[in-house]
MMTF fields as JSON, N, C-alpha, C and O atoms, coordinates in Angstrom:
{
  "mmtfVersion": "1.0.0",
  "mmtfProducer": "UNKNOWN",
  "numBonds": 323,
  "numAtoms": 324,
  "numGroups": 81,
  "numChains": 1,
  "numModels": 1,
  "chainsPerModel": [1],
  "groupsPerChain": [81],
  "chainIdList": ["A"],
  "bondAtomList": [4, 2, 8, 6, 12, 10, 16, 14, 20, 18, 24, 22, 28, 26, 32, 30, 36, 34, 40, 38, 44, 42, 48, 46, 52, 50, 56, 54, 60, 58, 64, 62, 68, 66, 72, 70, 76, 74, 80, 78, 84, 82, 88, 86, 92, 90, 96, 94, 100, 98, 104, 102, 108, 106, 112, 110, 116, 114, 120, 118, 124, 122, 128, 126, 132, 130, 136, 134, 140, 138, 144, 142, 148, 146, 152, 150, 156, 154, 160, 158, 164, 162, 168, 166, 172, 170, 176, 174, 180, 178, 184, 182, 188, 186, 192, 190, 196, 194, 200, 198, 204, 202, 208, 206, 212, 210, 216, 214, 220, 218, 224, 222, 228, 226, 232, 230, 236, 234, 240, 238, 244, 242, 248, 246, 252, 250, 256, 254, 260, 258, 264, 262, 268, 266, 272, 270, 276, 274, 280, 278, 284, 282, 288, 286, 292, 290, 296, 294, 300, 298, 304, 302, 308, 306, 312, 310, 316, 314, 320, 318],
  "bondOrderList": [1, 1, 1, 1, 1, 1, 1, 1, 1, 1, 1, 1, 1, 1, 1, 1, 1, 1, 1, 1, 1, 1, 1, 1, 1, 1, 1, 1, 1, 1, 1, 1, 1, 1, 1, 1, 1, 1, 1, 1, 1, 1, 1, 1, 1, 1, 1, 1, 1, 1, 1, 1, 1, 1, 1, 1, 1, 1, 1, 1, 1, 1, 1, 1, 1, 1, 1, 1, 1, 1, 1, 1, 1, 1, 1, 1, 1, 1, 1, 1],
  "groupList": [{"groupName": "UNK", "atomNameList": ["N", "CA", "C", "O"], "elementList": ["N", "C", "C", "O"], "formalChargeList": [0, 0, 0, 0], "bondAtomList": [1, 0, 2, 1, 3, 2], "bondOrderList": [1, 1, 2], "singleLetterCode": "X", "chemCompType": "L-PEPTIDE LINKING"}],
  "groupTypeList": [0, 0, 0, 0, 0, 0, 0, 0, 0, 0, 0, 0, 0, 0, 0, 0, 0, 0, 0, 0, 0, 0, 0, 0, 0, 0, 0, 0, 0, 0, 0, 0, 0, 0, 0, 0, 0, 0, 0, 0, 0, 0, 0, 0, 0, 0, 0, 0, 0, 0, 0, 0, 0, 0, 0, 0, 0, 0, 0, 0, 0, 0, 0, 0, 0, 0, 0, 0, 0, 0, 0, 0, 0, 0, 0, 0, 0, 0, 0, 0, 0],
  "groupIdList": [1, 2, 3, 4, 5, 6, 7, 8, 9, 10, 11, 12, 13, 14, 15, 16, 17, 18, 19, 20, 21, 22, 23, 24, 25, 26, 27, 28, 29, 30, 31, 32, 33, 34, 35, 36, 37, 38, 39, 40, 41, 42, 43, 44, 45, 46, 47, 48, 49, 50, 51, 52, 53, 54, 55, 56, 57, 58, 59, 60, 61, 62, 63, 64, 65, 66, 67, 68, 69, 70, 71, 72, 73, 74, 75, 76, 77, 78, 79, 80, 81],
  "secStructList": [7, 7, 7, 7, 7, 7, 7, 7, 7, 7, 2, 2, 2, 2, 2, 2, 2, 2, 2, 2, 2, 2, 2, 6, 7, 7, 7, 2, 2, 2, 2, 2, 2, 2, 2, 2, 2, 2, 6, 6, 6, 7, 1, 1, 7, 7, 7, 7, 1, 7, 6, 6, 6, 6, 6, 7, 7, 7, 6, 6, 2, 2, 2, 2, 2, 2, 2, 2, 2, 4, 4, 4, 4, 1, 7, 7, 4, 4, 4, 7, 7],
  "xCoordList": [-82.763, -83.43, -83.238, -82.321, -84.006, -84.203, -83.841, -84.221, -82.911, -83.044, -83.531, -83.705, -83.812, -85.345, -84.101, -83.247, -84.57, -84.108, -85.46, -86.17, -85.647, -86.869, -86.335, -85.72, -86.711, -86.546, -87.818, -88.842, -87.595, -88.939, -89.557, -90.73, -88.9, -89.927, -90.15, -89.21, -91.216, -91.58, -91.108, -91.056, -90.802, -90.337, -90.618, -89.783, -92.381, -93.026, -92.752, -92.648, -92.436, -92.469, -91.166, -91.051, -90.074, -88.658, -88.504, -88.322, -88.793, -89.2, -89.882, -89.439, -90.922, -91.794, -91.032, -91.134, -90.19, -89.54, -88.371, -88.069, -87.587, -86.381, -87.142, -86.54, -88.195, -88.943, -89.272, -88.887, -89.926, -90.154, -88.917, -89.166, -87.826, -85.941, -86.158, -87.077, -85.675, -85.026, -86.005, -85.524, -87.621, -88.676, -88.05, -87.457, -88.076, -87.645, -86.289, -86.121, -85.022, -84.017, -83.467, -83.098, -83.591, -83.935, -82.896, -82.718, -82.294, -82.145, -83.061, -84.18, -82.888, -83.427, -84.344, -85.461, -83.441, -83.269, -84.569, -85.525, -84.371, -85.197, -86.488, -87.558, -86.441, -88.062, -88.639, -89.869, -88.141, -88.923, -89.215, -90.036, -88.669, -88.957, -90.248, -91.216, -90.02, -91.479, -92.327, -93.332, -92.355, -93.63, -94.243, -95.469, -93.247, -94.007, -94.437, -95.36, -93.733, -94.068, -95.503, -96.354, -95.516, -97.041, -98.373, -99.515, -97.724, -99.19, -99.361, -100.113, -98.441, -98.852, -99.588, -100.681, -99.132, -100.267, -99.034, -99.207, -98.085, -96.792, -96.004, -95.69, -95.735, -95.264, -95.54, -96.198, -95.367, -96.355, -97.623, -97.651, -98.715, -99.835, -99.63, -98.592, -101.047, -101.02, -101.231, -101.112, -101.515, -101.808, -102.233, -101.695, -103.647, -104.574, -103.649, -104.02, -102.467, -101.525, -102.453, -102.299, -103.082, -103.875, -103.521, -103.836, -102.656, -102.118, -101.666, -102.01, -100.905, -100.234, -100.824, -100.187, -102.358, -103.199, -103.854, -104.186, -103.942, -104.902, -103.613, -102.382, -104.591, -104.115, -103.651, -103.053, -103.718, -103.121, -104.383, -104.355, -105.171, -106.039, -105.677, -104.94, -106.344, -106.095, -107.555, -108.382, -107.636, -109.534, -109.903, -111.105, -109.643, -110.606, -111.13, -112.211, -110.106, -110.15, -111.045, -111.946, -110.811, -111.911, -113.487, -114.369, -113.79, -114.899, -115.581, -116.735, -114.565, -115.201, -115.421, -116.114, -114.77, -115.025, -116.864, -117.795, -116.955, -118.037, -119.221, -120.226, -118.912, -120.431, -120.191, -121.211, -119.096, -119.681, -120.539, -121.619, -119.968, -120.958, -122.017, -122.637, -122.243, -123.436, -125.025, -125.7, -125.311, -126.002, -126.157, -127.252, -125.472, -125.487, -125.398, -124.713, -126.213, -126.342, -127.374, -127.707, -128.607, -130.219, -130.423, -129.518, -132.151, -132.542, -133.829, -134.866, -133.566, -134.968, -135.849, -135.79, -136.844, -138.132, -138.567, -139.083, -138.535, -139.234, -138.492, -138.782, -137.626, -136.877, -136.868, -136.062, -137.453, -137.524, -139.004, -139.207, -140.02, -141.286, -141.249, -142.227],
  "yCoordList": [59.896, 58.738, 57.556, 57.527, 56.704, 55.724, 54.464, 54.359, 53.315, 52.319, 51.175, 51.363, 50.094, 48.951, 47.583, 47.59, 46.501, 45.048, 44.455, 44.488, 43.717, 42.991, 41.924, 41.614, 40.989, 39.85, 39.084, 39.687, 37.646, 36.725, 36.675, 36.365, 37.035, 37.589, 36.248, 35.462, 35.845, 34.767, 34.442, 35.24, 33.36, 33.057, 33.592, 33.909, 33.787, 34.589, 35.465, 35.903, 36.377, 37.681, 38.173, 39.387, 37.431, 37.381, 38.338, 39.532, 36.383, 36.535, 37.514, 38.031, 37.78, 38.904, 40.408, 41.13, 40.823, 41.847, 41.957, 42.985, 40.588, 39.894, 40.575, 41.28, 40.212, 40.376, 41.909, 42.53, 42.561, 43.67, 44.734, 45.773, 44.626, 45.05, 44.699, 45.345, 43.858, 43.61, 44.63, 45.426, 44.31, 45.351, 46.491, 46.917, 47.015, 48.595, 48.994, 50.156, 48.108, 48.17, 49.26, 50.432, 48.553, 49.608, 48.717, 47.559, 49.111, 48.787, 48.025, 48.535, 46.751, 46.031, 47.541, 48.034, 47.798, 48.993, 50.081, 50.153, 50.716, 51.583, 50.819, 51.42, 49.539, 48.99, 48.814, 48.839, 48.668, 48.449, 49.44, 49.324, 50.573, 52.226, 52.824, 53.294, 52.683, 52.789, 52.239, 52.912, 50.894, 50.291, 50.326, 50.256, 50.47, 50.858, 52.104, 52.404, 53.231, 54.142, 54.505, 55.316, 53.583, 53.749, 53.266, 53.624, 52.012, 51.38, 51.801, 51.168, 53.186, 54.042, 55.054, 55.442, 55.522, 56.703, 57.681, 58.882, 57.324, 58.597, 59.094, 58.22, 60.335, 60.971, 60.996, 62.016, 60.325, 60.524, 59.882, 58.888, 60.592, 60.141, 58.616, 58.119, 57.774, 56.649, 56.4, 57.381, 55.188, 54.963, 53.497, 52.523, 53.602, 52.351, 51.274, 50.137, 51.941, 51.458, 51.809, 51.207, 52.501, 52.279, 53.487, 53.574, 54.345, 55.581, 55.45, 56.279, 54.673, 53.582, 53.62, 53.724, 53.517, 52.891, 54.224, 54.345, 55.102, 56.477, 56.999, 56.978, 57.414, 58.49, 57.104, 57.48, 55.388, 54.184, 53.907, 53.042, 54.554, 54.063, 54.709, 55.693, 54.041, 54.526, 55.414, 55.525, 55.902, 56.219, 55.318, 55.562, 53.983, 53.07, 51.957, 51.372, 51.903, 51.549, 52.048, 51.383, 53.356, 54.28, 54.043, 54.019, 53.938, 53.565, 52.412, 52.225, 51.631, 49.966, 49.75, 48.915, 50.565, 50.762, 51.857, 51.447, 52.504, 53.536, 52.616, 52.594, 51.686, 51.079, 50.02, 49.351, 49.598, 47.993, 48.507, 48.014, 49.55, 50.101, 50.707, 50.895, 51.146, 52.055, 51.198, 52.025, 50.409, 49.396, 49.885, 49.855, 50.171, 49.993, 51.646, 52.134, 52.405, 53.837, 54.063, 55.065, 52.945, 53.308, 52.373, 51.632, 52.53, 52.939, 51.527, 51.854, 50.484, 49.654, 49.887, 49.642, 50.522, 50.468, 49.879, 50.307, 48.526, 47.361, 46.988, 46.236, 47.715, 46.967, 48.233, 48.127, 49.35, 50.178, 50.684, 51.885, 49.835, 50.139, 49.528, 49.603],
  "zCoordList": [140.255, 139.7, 140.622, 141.443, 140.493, 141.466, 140.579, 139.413, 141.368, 140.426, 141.023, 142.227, 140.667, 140.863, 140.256, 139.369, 141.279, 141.011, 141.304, 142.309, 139.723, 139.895, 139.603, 138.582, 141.063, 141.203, 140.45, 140.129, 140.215, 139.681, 139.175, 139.381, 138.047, 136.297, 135.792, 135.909, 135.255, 134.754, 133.441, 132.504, 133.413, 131.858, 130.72, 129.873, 130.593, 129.548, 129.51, 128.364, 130.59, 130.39, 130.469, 130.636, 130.378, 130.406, 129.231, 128.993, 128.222, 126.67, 125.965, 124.939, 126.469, 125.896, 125.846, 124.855, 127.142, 126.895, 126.0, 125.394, 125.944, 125.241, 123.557, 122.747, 123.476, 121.753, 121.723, 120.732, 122.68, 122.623, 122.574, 121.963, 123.05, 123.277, 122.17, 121.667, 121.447, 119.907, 118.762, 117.956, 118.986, 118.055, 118.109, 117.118, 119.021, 119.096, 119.249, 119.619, 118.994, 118.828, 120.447, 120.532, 121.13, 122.554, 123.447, 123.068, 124.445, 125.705, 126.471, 126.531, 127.189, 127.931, 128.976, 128.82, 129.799, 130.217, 130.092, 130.865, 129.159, 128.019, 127.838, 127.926, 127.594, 127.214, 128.323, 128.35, 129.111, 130.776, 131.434, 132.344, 131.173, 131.591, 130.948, 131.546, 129.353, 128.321, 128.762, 128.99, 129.072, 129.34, 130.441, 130.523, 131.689, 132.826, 132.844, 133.601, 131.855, 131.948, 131.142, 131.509, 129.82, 129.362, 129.802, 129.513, 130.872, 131.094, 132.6, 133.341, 133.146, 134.881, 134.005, 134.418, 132.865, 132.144, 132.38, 132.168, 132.71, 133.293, 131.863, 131.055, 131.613, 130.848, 129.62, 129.419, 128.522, 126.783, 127.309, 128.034, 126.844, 126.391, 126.144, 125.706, 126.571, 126.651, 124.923, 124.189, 124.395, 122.781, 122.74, 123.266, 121.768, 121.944, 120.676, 120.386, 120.094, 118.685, 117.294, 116.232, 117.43, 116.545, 115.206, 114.019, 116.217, 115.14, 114.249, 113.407, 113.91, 113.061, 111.841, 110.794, 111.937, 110.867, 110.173, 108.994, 111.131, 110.795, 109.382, 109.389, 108.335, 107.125, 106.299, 105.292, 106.366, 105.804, 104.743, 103.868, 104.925, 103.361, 102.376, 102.445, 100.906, 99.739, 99.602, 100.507, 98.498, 98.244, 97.633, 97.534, 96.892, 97.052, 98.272, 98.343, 99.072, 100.211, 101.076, 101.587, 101.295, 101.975, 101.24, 102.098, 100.392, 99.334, 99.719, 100.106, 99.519, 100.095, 101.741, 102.323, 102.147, 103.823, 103.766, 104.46, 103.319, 103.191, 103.0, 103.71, 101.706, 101.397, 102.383, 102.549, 103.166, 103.81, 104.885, 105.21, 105.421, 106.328, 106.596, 107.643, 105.012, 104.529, 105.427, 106.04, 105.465, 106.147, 107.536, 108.097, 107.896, 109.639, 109.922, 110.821, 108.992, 109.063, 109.177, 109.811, 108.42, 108.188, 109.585, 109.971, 110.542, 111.764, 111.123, 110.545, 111.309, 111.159, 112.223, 113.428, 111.352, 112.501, 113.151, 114.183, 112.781, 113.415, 114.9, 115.831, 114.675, 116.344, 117.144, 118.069, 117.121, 117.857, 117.833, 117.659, 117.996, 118.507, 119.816, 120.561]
}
């Protein structure tokens, strides 16, 4: 394994990893490995976060999602002559 001194990290992004370490109860260390490692595409599958949400509806939820969109299923003629 190879190890890396990154000099001249910007304040924001000091912080930002400082918040992201504490979220995931992780190693400074560890969060900087994940993340370079998710956003080279290197080792797990990349993730848009969105998995999170998939199987999170109820069935009325799913219902009210069905008809808001029910609309944007039918093909108006008038804009495709």
């Amino acid at each position: 394994m190879k190890n890396l001194t990154i000099r001249g990290v910007p304040d924001k992004v000091a912080a930002a990893l400082e918040r992201e370490k504490r979220r995931r109860g992780e190693s400074l260390n560890q969060t900087v490995i994940d993340l370079l490692s998710q956003g080279l595409g290197v080792g797990a599958e990349r993730s848009n976060g969105l998995a999170r949400l998939a199987g999170s509806w109820d069935e009325s939820e799913y219902l009210e999602f069905k008809q808001a969109v029910a609309p944007l299923e039918s093909v108006d003629d008038e804009l495709w002559q």
